[in-house]
C-alpha positions as CSV (number, residue, x, y, z in Angstrom):
1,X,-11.6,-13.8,-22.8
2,X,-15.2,-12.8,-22.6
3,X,-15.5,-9.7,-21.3
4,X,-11.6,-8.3,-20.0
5,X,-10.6,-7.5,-23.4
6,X,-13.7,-4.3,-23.0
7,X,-13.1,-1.4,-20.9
8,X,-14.6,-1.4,-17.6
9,X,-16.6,2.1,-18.4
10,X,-18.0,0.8,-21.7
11,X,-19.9,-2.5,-20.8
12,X,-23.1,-2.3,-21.3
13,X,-26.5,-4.6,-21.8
14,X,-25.5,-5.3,-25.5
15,X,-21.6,-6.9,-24.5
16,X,-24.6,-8.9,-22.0
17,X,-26.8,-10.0,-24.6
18,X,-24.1,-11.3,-26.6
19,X,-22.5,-13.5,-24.0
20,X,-25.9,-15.0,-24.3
21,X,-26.0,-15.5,-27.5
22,X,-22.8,-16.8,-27.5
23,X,-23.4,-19.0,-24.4
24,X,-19.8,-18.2,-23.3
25,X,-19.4,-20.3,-20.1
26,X,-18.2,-20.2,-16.8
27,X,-14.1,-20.2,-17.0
28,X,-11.5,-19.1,-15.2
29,X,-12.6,-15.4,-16.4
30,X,-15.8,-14.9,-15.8
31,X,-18.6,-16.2,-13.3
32,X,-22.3,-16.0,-13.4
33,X,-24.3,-15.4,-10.5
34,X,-28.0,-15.2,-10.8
35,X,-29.3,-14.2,-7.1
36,X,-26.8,-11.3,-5.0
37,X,-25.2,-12.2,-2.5
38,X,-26.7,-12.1,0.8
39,X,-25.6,-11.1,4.6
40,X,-25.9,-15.1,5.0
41,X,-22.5,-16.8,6.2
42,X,-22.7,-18.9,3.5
43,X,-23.0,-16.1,1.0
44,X,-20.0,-14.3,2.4
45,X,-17.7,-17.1,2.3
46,X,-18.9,-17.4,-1.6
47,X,-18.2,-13.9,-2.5
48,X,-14.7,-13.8,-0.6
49,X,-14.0,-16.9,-2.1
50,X,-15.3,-16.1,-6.1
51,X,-12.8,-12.4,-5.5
52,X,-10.1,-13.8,-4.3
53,X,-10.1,-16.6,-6.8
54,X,-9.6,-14.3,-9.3
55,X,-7.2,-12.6,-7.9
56,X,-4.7,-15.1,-7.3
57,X,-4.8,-15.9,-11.2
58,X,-5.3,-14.1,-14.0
59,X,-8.3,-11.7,-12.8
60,X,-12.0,-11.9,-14.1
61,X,-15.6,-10.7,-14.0
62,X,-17.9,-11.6,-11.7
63,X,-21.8,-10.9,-13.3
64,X,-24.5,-10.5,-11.0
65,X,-27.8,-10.8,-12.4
66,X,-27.6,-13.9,-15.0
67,X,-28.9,-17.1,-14.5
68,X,-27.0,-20.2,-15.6
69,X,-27.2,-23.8,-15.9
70,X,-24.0,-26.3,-16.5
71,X,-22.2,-22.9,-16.7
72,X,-24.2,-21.7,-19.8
73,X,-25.6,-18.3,-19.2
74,X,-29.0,-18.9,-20.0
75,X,-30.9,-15.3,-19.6
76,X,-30.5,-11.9,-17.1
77,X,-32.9,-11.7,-14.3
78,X,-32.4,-8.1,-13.7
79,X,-31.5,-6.6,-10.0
80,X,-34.1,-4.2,-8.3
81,X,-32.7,-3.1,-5.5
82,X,-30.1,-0.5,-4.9
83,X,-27.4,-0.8,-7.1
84,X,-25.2,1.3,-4.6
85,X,-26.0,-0.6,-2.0
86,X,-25.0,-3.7,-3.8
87,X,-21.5,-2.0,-4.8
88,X,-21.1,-0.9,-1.1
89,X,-21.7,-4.3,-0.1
90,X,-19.5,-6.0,-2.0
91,X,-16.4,-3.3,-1.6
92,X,-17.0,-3.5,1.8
93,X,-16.8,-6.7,2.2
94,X,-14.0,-7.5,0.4
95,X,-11.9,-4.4,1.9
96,X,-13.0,-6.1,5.4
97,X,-12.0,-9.5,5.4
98,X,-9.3,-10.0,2.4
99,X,-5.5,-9.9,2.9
100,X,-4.0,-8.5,1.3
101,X,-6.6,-6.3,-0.4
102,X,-7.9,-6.6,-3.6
103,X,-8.0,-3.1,-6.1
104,X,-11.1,-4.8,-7.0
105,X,-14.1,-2.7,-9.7
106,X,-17.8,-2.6,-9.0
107,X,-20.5,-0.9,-11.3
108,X,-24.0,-1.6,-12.1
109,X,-24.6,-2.0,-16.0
110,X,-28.2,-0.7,-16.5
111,X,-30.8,-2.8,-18.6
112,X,-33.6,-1.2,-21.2
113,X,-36.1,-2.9,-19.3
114,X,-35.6,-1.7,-15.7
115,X,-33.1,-2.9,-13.4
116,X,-29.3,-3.8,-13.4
117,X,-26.7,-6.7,-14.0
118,X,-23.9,-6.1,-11.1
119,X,-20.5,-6.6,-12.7
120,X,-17.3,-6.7,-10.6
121,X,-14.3,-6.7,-12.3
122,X,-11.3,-8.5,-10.5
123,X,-8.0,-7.4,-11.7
124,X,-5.1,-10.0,-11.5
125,X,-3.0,-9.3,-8.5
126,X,0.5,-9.0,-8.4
127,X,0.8,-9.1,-4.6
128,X,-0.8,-12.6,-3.7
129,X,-1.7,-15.1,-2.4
130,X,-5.0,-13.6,-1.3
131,X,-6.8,-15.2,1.7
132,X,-10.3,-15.0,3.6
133,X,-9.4,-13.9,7.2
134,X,-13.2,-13.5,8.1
135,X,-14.6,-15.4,11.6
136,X,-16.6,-18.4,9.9
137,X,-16.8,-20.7,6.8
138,X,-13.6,-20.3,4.7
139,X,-11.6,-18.8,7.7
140,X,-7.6,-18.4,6.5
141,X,-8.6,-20.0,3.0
142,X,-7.0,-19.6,-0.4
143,X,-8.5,-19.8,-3.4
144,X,-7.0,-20.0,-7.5
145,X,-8.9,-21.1,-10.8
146,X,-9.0,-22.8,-13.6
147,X,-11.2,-23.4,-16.4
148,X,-13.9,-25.1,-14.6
149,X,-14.4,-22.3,-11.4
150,X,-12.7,-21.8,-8.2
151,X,-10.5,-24.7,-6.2
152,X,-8.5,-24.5,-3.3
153,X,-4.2,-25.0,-4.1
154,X,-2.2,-27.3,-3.3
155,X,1.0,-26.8,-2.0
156,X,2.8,-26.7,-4.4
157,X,0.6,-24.2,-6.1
158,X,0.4,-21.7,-2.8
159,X,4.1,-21.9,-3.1
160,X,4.4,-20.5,-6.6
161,X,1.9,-17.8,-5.6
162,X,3.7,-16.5,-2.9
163,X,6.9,-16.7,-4.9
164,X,5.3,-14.5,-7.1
165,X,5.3,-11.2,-6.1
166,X,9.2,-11.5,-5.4
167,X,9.6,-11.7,-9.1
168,X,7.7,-8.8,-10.2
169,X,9.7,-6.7,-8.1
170,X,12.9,-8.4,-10.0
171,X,11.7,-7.9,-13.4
172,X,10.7,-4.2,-12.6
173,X,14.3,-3.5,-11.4
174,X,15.9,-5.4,-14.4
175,X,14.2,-3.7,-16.8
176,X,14.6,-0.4,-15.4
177,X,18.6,-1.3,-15.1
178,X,17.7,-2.3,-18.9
179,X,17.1,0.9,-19.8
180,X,18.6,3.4,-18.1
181,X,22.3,2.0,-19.3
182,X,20.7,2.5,-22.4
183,X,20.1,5.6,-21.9
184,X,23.3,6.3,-20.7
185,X,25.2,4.8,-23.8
186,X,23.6,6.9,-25.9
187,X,21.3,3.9,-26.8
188,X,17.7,5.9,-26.4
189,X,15.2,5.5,-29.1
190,X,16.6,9.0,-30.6
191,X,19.0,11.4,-30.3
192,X,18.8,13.6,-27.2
193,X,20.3,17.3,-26.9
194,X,22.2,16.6,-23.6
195,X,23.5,13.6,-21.7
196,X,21.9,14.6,-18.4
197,X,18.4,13.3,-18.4
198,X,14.8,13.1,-15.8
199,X,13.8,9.3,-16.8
200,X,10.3,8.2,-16.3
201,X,9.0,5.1,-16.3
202,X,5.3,4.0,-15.8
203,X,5.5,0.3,-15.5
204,X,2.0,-2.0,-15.7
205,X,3.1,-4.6,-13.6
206,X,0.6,-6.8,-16.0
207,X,3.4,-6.0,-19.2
208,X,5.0,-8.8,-17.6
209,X,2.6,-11.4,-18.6
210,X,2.4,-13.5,-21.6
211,X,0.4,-11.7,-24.3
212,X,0.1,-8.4,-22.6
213,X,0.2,-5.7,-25.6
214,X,-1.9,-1.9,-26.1
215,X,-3.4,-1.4,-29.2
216,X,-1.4,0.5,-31.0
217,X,-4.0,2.0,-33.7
218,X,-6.3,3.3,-31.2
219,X,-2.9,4.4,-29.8
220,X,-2.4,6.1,-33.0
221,X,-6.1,8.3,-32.6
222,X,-5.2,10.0,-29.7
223,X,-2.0,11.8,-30.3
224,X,-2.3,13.9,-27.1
225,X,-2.4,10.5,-24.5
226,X,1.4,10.9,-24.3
227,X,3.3,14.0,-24.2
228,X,6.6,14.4,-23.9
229,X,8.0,15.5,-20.7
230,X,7.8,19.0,-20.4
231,X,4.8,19.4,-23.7
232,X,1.3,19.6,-23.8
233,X,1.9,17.4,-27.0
234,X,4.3,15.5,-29.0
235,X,5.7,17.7,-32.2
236,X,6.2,14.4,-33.8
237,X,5.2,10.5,-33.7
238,X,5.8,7.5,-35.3
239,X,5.6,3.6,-34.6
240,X,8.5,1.8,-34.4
241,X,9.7,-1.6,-33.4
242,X,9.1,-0.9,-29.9
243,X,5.7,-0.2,-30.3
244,X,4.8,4.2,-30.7
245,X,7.5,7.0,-29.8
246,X,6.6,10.8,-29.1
247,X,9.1,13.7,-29.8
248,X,8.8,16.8,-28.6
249,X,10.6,18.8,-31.9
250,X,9.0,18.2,-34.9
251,X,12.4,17.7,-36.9
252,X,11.6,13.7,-36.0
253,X,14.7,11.5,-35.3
254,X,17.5,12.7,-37.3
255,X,17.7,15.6,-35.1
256,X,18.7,15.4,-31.6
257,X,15.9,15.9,-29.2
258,X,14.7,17.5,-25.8
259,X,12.2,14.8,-25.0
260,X,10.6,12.1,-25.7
261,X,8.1,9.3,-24.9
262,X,8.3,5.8,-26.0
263,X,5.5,3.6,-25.7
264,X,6.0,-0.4,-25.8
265,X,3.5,-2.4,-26.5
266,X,3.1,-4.1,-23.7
267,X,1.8,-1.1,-21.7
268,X,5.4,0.0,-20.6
269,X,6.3,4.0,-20.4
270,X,9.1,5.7,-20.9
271,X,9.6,9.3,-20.7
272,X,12.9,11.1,-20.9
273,X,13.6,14.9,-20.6
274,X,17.7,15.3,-21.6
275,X,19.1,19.0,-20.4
276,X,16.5,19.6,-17.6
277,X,19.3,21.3,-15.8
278,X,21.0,23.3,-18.6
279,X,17.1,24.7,-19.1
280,X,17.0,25.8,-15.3
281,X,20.4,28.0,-15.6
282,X,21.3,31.1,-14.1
283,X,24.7,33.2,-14.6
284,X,25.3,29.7,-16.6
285,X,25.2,27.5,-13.5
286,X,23.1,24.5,-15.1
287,X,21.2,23.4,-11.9
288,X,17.8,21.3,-11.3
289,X,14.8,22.8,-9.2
290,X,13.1,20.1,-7.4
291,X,9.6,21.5,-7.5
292,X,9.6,22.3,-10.8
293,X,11.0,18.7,-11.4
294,X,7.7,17.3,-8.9
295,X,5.8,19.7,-11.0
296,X,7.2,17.7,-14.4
297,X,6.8,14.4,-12.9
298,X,3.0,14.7,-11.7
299,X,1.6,16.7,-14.8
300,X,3.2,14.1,-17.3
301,X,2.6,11.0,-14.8
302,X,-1.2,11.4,-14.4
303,X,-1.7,12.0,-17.9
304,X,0.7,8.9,-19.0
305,X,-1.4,6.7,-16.0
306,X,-5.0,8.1,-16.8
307,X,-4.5,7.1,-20.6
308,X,-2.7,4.0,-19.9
309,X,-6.3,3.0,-18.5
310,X,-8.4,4.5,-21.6
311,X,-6.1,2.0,-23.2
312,X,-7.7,-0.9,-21.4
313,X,-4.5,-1.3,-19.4
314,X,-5.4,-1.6,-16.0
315,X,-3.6,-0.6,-12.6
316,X,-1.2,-1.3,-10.3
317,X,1.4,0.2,-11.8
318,X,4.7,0.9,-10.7
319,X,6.1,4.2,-11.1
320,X,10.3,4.6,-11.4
321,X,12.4,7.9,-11.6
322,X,16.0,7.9,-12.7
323,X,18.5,11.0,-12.8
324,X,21.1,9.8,-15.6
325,X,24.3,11.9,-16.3
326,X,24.3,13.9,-13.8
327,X,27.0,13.9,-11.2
328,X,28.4,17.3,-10.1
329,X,25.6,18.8,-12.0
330,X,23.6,21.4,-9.3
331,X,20.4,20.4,-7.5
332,X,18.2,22.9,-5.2
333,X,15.1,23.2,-3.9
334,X,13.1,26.9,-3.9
335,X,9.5,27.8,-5.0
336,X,10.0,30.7,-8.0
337,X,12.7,32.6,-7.0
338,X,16.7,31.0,-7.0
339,X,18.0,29.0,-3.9
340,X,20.6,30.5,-1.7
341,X,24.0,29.4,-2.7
342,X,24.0,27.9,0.7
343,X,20.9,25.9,-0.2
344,X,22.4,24.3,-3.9
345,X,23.7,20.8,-3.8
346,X,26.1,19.1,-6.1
347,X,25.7,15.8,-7.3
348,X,28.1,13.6,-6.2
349,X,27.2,10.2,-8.5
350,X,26.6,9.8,-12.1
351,X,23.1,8.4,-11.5
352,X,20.8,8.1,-8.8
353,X,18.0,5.5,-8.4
354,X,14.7,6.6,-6.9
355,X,12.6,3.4,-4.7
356,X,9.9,2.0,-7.1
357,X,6.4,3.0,-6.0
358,X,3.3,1.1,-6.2
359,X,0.2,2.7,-7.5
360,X,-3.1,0.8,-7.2
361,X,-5.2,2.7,-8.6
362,X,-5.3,6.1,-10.8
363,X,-5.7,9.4,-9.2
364,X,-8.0,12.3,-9.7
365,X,-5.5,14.6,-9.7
366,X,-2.0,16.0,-8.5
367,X,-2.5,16.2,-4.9
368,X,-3.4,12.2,-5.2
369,X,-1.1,11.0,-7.3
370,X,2.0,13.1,-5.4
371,X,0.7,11.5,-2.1
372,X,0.5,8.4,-3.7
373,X,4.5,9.0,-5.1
374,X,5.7,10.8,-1.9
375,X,8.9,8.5,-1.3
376,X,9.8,10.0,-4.7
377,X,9.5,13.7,-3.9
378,X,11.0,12.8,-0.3
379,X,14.4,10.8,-1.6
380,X,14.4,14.3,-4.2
381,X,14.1,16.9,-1.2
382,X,17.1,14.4,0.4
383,X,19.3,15.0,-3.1
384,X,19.1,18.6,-2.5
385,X,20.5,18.2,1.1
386,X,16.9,18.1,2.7
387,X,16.0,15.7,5.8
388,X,12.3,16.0,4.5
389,X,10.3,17.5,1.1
390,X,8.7,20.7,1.9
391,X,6.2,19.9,-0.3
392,X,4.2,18.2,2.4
393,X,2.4,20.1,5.0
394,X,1.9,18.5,8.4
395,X,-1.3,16.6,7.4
396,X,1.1,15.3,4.3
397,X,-0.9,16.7,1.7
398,X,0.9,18.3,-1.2
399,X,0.8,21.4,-1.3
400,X,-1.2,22.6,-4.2
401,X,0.9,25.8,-5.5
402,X,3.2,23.1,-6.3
403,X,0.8,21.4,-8.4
């Protein structure tokens, strides 16, 4: 790969410079372009086409600014206008006239010597195939590559891309079946102090690929990324087969814990909270509190999903809530005080399966990422006998005392 194995945010003229050194060519990751695109029909149909391309295989870099010849990257030839006009442009465009759209990454890398390359990263889709649906040249086309640029599939090939996405959703659902009977057994990566359980999983649909893997020694430097459910940090850490688990005692695995994170390394979260119910008990009636349970899921979920990306792990990402353990166990929803009895629910299944959600890109915040996650909160306000969450007001923000 030339440039996808960098971060995004830390590209700069010297990764440039070295590609030209190198004289990496064109491949099915990365593309040279020397002039920007242009309003021209022409140039339209090109940059829909390039995008799209590399979304329908394995996702690229597009670098606007370089001249080539045979493919070779031959020297930068720096862009003067305005950089955010070029992003607009190009985000524009492709949110206009691409279906479905492409989570597509625009920046301008400034030079020493005045001007800018424009990159634009392409991430690999997992919901194609993408098509042009533009009026003009390359109307309702597809578009793949390989190592020698963009091409138009075959049959055949369209075929396996729209099978695609199918399959994703499959291997989401089996591994999250996976692991929560693990869970269940008494299987978990460590002991945990009750058999009722929150379970967590943040799921990069690209751990699915072939040599998708974090590395784990940068993983290792920041020891806050992950914390347990219900921490600021982990009490303890350790690598293990799996790839790095977080504990939140600091007695480490031969004692049973309260939580814990374990981090595969393929990019793959899971976060499990065991007794969340026993800890919300009054006159000893263990019982869950939904907000405080939204609260847990979105302080915990950004963090996991904003250093997931500091990683290099790029979105979408799907996001998965279990309840394990818990049937006839109490469930209720009220902000500070304790619900009504009227208003307390008992569980009537062992577990209960939230729908996976989608995220396509990270959130700023809590508000985002609960909008984002709303089925979630709205399947949870339904456990606790609700037709709708309360955690929504009528413009469906989330409320932020909830936050």
């Amino acid at each position: 790969m030339a440039l996808l194995h960098i971060r995004f945010e830390d590209i700069d003229e010297s990764h440039l410079r070295r590609l030209l050194v190198a004289g990496i060519a064109e491949s099915r990751d990365i593309e040279y372009k020397r002039q920007p695109y242009t309003n021209s029909d022409n140039d339209k149909a090109e940059c829909l086409a390039d995008i799209s391309s590399f979304a329908n295989t394995a996702g690229g870099d597009i670098l606007v600014g370089i001249d080539a010849k045979d493919g070779i990257p031959l020297k930068l030839v720096p862009l003067t206008g305005s950089a955010d006009a070029d992003i607009l442009w190009v985000e524009d465009l492709a949110r206009s006239c691409l279906q479905p759209r492409v989570n597509l990454r625009c920046r301008a890398i400034a030079l020493n010597g005045g001007g800018h390359i424009l990159l634009i990263r392409v991430p690999r889709s997992y919901d194609p195939p993408h098509r042009m649906i533009r009026k003009g040249k390359g109307e309702n086309r597809f578009y793949a590559r390989h190592s020698a640029g963009k091409y138009e599939p075959n049959v055949d090939e369209l075929r396996a891309l729209f099978t695609l996405a199918p399959t994703l959703t499959e291997r989401v659902r089996n591994f999250r079946i996976d692991r929560i009977a693990k869970i269940a057994a008494g299987a978990a990566p460590t002991k945990l102090q009750a058999p009722d359980a929150i379970v967590l999983h943040v799921i990069p649909l690209s751990a699915f690929g072939l040599g998708a893997a974090i590395p784990l020694g940068q993983l290792d430097e920041q020891p806050h990324a992950f914390p347990p459910l219900g921490s600021r940090s982990p009490a303890h850490r350790l690598i293990n087969f799996d790839g790095a688990l977080n504990l939140s005692n600091a007695d480490g695995p031969a004692k049973a814990q309260r939580a814990y994170v374990q981090i595969f390394r393929n990019g793959i979260v899971e976060a499990v909270y065991a007794g969340f119910a026993n800890r919300q008990a009054m006159h000893g009636n263990p019982m869950m509190k939904v907000p405080i349970i939204e609260g847990t899921l979105l302080t915990n979920g950004l963090r996991y999903l904003k250093s997931l990306v500091t990683l290099g792990v790029e979105p979408p990402f799907a996001i998965v809530v279990s309840l394990v353990n818990v049937k006839d166990l109490t469930i209720g929803y009220a902000h500070g005080g304790w619900p009504d009895a009227d208003d307390i629910v008992a569980l009537d299944r062992d577990q209960l399966h939230f729908g996976e959600v989608v995220v396509e890109s990270v959130p700023q915040n809590n508000q985002e990422l609960a909008a984002q996650i709303r089925p979630i909160f709205e399947q949870l306000a339904n456990a606790a006998g609700l037709a709708n969450s309360p955690s929504f007001d009528g413009l469906a923000g989330y409320l932020p005392t909830h936050a």
